[in-house]
C-alpha positions, -999 to 999 in steps of 0.1 A, spaced: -322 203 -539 -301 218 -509 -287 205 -477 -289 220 -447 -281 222 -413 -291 245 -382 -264 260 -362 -276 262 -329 -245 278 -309 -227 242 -303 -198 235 -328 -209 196 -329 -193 170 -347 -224 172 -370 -215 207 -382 -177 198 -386 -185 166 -404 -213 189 -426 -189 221 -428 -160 204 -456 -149 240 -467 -128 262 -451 -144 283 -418 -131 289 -383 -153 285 -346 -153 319 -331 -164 308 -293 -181 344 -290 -194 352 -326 -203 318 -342 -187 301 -373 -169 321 -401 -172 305 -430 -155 315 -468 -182 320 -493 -184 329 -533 -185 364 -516 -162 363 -488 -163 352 -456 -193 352 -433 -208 352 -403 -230 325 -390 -244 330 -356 -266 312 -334 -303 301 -351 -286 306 -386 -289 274 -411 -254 266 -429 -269 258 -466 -242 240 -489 -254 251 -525 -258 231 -557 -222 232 -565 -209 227 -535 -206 262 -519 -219 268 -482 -230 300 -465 -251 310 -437 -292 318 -435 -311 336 -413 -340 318 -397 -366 341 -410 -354 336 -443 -348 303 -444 -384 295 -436 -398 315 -462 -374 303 -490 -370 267 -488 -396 236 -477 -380 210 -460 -379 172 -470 -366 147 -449 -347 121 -465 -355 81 -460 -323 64 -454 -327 28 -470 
């Protein structure tokens, strides 16, 4: 299982608080964020996936959908 969360082109406290490797806020492009293969970019609409071990990157929308079903977690 993944987590997940959509970047929508507001750098909330959600994001920071979900983001706990190293990336930088571009205002204009989105967030850069270091990956297994180098930094990238994730722009508006893109979901920040943080991997099995750990390691986040960006998803496209379109791929996103197709790849992964979503589960909400119950908080007890």
């Amino acid at each position: 299982m993944i987590e997940a969360i959509q970047y929508r082109g507001q750098y909330t406290p959600e994001i920071k608080e979900f983001l706990t490797q190293q990336h930088r806020f571009d205002n204009t492009r989105g967030i850069e964020i270091a990956t297994l293969e180098g930094v990238m970019l994730c722009e508006q609409f893109d979901w920040i996936i943080k991997g099995v071990q750990g390691e986040f990157y960006p998803c496209k929308p379109d791929i996103f959908e197709a790849t992964y079903i979503l589960v909400e977690e119950e908080i007890t």
